[in-house]
C-alpha positions in Angstrom: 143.0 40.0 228.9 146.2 39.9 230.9 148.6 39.2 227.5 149.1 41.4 224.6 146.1 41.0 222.0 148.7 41.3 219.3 149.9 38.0 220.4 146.9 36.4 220.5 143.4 35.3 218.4 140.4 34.4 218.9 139.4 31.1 217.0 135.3 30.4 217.3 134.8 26.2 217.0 133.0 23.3 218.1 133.8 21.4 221.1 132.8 19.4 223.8 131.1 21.1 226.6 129.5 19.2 228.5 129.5 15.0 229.8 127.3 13.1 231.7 127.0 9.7 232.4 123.9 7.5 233.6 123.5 3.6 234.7 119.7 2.6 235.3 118.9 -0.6 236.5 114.8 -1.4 236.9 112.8 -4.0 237.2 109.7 -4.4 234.8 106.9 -6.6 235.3 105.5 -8.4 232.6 101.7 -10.9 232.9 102.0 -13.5 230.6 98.7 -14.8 229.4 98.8 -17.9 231.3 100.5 -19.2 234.6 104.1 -19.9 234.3 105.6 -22.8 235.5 108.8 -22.0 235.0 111.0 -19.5 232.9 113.0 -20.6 229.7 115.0 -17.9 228.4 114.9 -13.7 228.5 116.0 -11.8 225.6 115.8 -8.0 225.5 115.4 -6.6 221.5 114.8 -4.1 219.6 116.3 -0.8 221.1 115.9 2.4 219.6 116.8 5.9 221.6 117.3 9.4 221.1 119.1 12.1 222.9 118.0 15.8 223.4 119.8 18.5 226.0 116.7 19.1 228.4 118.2 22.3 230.4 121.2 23.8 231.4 122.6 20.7 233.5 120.4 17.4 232.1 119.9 15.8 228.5 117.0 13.7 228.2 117.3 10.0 226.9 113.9 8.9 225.3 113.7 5.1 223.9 112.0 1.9 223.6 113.0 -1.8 223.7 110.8 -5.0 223.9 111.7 -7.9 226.5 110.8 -11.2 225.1 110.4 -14.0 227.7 109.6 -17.9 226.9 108.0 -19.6 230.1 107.2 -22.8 230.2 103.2 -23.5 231.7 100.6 -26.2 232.6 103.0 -27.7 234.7 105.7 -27.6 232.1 103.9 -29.3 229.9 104.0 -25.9 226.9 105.7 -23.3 225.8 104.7 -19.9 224.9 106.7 -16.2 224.3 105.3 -13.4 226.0 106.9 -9.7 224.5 106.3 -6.5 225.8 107.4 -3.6 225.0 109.1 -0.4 227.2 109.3 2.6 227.1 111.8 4.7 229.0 113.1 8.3 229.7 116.5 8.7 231.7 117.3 12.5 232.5 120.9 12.2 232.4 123.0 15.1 234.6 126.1 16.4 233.1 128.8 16.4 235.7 131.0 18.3 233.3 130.1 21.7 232.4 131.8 24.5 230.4 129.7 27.7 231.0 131.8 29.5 228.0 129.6 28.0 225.1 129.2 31.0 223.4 125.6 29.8 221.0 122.1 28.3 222.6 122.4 25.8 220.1 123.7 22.5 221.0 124.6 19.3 219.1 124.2 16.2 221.8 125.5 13.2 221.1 124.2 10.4 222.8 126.3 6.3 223.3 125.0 3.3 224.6 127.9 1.9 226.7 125.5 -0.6 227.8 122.5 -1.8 225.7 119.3 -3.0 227.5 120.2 -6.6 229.6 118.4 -8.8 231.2 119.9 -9.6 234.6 117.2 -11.6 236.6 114.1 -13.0 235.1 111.7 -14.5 237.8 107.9 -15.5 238.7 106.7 -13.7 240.9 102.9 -12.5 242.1 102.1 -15.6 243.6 102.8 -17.2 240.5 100.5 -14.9 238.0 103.6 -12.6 236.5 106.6 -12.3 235.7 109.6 -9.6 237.0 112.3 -8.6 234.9 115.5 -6.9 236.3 116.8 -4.5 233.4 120.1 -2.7 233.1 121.2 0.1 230.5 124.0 2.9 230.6 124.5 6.0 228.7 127.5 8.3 227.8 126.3 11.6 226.7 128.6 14.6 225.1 127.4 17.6 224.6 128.7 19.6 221.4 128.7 23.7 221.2 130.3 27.0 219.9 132.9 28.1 222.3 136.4 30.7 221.8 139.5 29.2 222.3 142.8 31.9 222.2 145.4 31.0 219.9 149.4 32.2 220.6 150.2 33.7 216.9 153.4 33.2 216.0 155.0 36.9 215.0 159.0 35.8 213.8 159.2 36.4 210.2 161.1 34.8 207.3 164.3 36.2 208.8 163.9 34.6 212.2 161.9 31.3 211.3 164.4 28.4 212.8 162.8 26.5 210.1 163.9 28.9 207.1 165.2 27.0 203.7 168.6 28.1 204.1 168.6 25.4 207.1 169.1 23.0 204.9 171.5 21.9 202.3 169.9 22.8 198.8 172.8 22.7 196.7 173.4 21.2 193.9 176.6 19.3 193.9 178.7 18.5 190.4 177.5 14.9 190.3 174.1 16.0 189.7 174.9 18.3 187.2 176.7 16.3 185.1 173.2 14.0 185.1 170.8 16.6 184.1 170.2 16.2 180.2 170.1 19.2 178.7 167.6 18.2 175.8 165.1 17.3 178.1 162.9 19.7 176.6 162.2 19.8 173.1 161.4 22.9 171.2 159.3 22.5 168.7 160.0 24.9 165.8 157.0 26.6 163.4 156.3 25.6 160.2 
């Protein structure tokens, strides 16, 4: 350490030491269970997720959400809802690192800064199924033990700037002469 030690301590705590950020964008296919004529409406439900730091430089996000699609069929003629459900695993890289962390032992926590969306749904495969363009983003923190150094302050009573004698305690004549002196009452024994 370049400065004194007596100046200084060292404070263990919790703090973010690492941050990544990933935006996935995929397109899912989905065979409906009869030949769509044309598409009515793509909702994407249902998302769960959870986070877990994979290595060194990558936290793994592991979830599941179901894409619900109504299509219309026999030449428009009915209506059916088709749902399937995904399953998904982004490795997301941590572009912000901080190699102090001084405990294997990591809490990650994991937002969804965009939640599962349907961007495109279309018919495609000559006509027999149906492609869904998908997009979901992740912010990811990483939580762990690291030292931070702490400047101790070493001035005592009679150098604090902020000592009592700073300010104007005293009591002036006008207060006095407002005190009531029988505020307390003594009680005398029996």
């Amino acid at each position: 350490m370049s400065f004194l030690e007596k100046d200084y301590r060292e404070i263990i705590t919790k703090a973010v030491c690492g941050k990544g950020k990933k935006f996935t964008q995929e397109t899912h296919s989905v065979t409906p269970s009869h030949r769509p004529t044309s598409i009515l409406g793509c909702w994407v439900i249902n998302h769960l997720y959870n986070a877990k730091k994979k290595s060194e430089d990558a936290v793994e996000v592991n979830g599941t959400f179901d894409i619900n699609i109504w299509y219309s069929y026999n030449d428009n003629t009915k209506t059916e809802v088709v749902t399937e459900r995904v399953t998904y695993c982004d490795i997301v890289p941590l572009s912000i690192k901080d190699d102090h962390c001084i405990s294997d032992e990591y809490d990650v926590i994991c937002k969804v800064t965009q939640q599962p969306n349907c961007l495109e749904c279309k018919i495609a495969g000559k006509g027999h199924k149906i492609n869904v363009d998908i997009e979901r983003e992740f912010l990811i923190q990483v939580i762990g033990e690291t030292k931070i150094y702490v400047r101790v302050d070493h001035k005592g009573p009679d150098n604090d700037d902020d000592d009592d004698d700073v300010w104007d305690f005293a009591v002036t004549d006008d207060e006095l002469d407002s005190v009531n002196p029988d505020f307390v009452e003594s009680k005398s024994k029996d």
